[in-house]
Short mmCIF file of the C-alpha atoms (twelve columns), coordinates in Angstrom:
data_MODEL
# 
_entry.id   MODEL 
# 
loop_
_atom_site.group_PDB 
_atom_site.id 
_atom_site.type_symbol 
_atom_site.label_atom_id 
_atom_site.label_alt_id 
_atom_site.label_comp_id 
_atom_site.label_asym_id 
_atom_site.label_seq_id 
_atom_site.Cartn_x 
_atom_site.Cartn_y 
_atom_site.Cartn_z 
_atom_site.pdbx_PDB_model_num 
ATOM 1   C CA . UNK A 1   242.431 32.905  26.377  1 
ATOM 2   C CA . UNK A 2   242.275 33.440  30.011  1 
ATOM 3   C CA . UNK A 3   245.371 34.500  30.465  1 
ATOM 4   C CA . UNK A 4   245.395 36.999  27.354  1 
ATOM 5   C CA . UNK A 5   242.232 38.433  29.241  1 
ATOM 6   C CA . UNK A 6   244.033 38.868  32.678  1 
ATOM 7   C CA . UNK A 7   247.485 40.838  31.255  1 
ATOM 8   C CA . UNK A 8   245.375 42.553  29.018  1 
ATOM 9   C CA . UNK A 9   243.645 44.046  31.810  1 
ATOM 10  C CA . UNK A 10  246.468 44.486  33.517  1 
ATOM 11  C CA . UNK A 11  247.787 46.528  30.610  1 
ATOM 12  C CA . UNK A 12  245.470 48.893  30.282  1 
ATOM 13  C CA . UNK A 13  245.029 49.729  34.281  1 
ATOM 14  C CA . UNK A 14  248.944 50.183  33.869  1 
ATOM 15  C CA . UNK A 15  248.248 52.751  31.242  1 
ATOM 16  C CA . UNK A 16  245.191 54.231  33.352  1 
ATOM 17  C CA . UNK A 17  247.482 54.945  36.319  1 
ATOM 18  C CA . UNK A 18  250.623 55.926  34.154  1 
ATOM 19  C CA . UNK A 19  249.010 58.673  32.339  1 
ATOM 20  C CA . UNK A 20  247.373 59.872  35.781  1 
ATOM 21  C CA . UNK A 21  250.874 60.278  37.114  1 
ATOM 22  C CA . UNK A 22  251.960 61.694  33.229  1 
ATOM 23  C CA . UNK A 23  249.749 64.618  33.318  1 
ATOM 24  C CA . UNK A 24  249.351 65.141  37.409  1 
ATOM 25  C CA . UNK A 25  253.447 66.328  36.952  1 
ATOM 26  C CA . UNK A 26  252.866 68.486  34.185  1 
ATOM 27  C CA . UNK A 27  249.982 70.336  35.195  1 
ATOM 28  C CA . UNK A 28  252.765 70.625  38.758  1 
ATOM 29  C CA . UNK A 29  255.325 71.962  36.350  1 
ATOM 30  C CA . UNK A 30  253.151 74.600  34.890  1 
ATOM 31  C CA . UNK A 31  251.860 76.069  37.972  1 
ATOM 32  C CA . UNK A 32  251.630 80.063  38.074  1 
ATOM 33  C CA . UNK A 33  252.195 81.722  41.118  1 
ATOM 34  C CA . UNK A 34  250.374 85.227  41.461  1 
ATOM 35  C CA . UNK A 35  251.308 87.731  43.911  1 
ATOM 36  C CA . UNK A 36  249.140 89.802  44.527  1 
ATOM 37  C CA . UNK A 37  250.017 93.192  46.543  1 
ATOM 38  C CA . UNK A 38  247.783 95.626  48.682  1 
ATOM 39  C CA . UNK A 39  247.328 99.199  47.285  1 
ATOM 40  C CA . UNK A 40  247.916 101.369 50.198  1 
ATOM 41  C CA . UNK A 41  244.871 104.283 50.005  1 
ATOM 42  C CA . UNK A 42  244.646 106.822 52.648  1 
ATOM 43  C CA . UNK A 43  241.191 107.373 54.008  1 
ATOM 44  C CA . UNK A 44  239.971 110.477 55.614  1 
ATOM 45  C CA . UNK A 45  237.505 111.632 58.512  1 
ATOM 46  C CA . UNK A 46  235.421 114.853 57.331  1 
ATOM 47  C CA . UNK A 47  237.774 117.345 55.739  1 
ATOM 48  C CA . UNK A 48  241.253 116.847 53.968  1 
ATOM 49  C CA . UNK A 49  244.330 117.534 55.657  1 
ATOM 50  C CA . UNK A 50  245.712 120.683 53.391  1 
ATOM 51  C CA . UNK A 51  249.043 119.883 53.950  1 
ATOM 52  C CA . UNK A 52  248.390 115.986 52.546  1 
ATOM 53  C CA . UNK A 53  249.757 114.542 55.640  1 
ATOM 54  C CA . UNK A 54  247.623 111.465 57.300  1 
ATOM 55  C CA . UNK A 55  247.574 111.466 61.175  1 
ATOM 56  C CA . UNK A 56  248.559 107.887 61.060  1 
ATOM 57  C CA . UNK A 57  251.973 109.020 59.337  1 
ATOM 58  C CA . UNK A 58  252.280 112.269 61.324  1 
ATOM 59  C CA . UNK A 59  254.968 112.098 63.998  1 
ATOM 60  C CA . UNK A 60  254.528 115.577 66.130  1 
ATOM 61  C CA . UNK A 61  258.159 114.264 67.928  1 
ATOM 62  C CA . UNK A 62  259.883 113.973 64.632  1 
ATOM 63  C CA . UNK A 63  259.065 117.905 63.713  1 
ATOM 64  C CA . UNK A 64  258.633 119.264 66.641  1 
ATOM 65  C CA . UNK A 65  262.205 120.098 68.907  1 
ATOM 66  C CA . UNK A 66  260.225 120.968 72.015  1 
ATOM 67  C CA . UNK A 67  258.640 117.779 72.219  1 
ATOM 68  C CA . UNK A 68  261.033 115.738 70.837  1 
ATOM 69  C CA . UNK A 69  262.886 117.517 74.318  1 
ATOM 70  C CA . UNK A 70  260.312 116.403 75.922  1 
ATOM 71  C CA . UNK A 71  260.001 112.466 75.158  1 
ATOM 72  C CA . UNK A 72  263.681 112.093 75.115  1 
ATOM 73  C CA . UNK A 73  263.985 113.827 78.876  1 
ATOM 74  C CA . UNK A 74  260.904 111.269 79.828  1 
ATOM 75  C CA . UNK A 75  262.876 108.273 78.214  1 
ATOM 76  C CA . UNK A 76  266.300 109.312 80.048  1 
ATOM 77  C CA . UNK A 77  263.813 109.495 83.366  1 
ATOM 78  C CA . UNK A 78  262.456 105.975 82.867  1 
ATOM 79  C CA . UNK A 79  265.736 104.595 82.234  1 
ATOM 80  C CA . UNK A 80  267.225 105.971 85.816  1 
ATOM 81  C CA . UNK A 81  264.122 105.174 87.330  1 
ATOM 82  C CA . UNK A 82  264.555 101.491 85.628  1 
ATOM 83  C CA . UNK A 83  267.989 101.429 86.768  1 
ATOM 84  C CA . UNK A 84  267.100 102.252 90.047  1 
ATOM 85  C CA . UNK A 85  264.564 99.607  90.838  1 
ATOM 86  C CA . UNK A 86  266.612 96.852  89.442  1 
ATOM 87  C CA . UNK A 87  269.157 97.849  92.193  1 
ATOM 88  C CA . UNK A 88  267.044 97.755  94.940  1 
ATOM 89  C CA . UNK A 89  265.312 94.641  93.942  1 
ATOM 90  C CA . UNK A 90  268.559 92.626  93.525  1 
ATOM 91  C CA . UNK A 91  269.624 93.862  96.574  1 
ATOM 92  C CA . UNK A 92  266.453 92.932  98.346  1 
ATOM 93  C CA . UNK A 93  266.888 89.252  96.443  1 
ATOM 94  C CA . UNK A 94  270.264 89.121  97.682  1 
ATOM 95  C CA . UNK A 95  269.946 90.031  101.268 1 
ATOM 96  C CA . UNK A 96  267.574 87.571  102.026 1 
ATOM 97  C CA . UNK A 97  270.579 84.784  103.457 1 
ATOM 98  C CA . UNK A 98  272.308 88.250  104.894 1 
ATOM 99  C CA . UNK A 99  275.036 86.863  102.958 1 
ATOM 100 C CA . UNK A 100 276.662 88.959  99.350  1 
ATOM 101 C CA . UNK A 101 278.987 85.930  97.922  1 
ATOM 102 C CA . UNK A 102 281.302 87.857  95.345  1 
ATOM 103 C CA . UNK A 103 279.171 86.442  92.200  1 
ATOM 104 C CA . UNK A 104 275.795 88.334  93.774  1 
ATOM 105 C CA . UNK A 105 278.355 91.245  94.408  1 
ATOM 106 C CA . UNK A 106 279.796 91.526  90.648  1 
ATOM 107 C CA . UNK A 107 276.119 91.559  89.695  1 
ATOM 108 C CA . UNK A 108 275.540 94.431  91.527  1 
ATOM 109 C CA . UNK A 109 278.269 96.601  90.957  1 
ATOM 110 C CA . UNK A 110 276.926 95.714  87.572  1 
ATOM 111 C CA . UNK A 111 273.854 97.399  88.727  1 
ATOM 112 C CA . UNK A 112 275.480 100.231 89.781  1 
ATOM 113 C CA . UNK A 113 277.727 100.467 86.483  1 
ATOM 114 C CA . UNK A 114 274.503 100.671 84.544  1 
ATOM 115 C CA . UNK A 115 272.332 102.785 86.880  1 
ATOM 116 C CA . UNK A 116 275.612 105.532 86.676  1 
ATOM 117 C CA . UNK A 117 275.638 105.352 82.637  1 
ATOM 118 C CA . UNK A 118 272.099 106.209 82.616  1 
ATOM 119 C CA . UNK A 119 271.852 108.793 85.159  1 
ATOM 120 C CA . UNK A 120 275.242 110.189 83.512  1 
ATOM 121 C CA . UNK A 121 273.126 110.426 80.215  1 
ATOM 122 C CA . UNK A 122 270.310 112.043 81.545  1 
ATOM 123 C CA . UNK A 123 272.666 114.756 83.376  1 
ATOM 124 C CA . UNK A 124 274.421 115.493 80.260  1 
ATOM 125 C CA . UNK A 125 270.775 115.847 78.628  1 
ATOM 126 C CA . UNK A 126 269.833 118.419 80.815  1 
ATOM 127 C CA . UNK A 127 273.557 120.025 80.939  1 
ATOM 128 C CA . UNK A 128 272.895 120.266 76.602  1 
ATOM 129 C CA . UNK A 129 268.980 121.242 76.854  1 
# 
């Protein structure tokens, strides 16, 4: 009778932990995924822009040829200007033994390659403009 007892309990705790697992992987299978997406609203300071353009959209460069002149002559500058101090640094860097072995060498006529490319650019810029 003891025994009966015992596997009968056994049984049913089977059962208990069985149907756990049963409907933990169905309620797993029938998950639903939302997505949910942010509505974009413009907001506005004061009055309304007549021309329904935002200022955080508005790009004076894109419309504008003077100043898109402008950045793009800036840009060229800053690239020469770039150019220029990598040069001198690398130079400096190299010149410390008093020694240019031919790999420091390549690297700067590297230098120089690039620094003439961009100062090229910006010459034909102004040439164009």
């Amino acid at each position: 009778m003891k025994g009966k007892k015992v596997i009968a309990i056994l049984f049913s705790a089977f059962v208990f932990v069985m149907s756990f697992a049963v409907f933990g992987s169905q309620a797993e299978a029938q998950r639903v995924v939302r997505v949910y997406r942010p509505i974009v609203r413009p907001y506005y300071w004061g009055m309304r822009d007549p021309f329904w353009r935002s200022s955080l959209w508005y790009d004076p460069y894109m419309y504008d040829p003077y100043l898109r002149e402008q950045r793009d002559r800036y840009y060229l500058q800053k690239d020469v200007k770039d150019a220029e101090k990598k040069i001198a640094k690398d130079r400096e860097k190299y010149m410390k033994d008093g020694y240019i072995d031919p790999k420091e060498q390549e690297k700067l006529l590297e230098d120089q390659r690039k620094y003439n490319d961009r100062l090229a650019k910006l010459q034909k810029f102004d040439r164009d403009h």
